[in-house]
N, C-alpha and C positions, 0 to 999 in steps of 0.2 A: 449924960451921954445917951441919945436914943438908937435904939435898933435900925440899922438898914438889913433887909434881906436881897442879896444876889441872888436869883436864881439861873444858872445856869445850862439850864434845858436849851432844847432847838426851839425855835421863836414859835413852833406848831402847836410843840409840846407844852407849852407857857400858856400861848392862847386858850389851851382846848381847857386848861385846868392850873390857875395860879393862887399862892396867895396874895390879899388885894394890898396893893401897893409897894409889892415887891419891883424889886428891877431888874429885867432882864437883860444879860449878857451871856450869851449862849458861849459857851465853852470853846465852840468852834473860830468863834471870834475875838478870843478874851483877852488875848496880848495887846490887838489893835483897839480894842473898845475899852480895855477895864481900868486902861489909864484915866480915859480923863473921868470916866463913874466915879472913881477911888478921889480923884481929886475932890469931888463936889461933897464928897462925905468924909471930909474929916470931922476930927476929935469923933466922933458915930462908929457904935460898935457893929462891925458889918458878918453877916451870919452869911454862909454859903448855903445853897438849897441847891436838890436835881433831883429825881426821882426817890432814888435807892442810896445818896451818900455817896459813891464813889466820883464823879465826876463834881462832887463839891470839895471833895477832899485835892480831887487835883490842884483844883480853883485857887484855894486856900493858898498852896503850894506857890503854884505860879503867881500869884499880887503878892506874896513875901518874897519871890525872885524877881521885881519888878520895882522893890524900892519903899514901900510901904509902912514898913513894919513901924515905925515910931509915929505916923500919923493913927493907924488902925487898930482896935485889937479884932484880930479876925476868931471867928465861929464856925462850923461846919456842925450843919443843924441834923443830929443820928437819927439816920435810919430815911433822911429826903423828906420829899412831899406826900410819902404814901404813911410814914411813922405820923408825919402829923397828921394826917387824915384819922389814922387810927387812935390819934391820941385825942379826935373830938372838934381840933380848931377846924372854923371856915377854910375854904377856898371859895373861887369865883368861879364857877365853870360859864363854858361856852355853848349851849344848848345847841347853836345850830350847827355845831362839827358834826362830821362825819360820825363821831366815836370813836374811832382808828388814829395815831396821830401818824404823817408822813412814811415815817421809817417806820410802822409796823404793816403800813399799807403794801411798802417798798418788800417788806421781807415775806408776808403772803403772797405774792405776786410773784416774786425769784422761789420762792418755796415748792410754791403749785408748776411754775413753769417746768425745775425742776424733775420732781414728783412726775408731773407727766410726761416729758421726755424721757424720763428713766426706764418706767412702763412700756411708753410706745418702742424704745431700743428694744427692752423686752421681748414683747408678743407681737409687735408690727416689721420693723426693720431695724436694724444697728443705726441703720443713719441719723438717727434724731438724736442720740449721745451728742449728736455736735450741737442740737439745742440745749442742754446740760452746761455744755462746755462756755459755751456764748453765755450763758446765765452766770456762769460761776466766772469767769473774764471780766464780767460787768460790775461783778461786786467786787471784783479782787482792785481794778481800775479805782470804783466809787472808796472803799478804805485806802489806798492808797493818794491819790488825790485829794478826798475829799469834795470831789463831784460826782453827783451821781443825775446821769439824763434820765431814769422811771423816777426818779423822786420829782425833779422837775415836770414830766407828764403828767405826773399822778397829783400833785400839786395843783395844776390847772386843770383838775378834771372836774365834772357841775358838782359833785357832790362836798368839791372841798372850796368853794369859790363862796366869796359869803354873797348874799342876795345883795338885791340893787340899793334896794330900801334901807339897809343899813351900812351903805360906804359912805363918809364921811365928805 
């Protein structure tokens, strides 16, 4: 029986830093996508991966509510990709990221906006609370959805676009 590791990060967070020959199926998509993965690895003992364990723990969860269980034995590998880090194994990083993935870009960005609409309500005028408000709408839409349009902008912004030279 060989190892498959799942990792299911967002496709950003995979890119910027994975282990090498893992598979990724982002959590976000896992219903639609982890069927036919899970097909392609049977009798293979398949270990879940994400940062920190909790979103592999889901993982786990959801491919044994999906039908799996007798082709699989499923793993959720303690403590994510940052325990293995510390525990010594490779990863593959991405050199030319940003160093931010997406959704940390996304939550500095609503953070600061914040933040400084707060202030300017403060010491400038009340009226900017309704930039506060517009920020805090945009994330409440993006968790509920699951779209979020700054993650999209910020996405295509130069610093997170890979160079020309290396698009396939």
């Amino acid at each position: 029986m060989t190892d498959v590791i799942i990792d299911v990060r967002e496709k950003d967070e995979f890119e910027g830093d994975h282990i090498e020959h893992s598979i990724n199926v982002p959590l976000s998509a896992f219903a639609a996508v982890a069927p036919g993965v899970l097909n392609m690895c049977k009798s293979k003992k398949v270990t879940f991966m994400c940062f920190g364990g909790a979103r592999a723990t889901q993982a786990a969860a959801l491919a044994k509510g999906l039908g799996y269980n007798e082709l699989h034995d499923y793993a959720v590998y303690p403590g994510g990709i940052s325990q293995w880090k510390k525990d010594g194994r490779p990863t593959k990083k991405d050199l030319e990221k940003s160093g931010k993935t997406i959704i940390q870009q996304v939550q500095l960005t609503v953070g600061t906006m914040i933040l400084s609409a707060s202030v300017l309500a403060y010491f400038v005028n009340p009226a900017f609370i309704a930039l506060a408000a517009m920020a805090g709408t945009g994330m409440l839409y993006a968790g509920t959805t699951g779209k979020c349009g700054l993650a999209n902008v910020i996405a295509n912004a130069p610093w997170n676009r890979a160079p020309v030279s290396a698009k396939a």
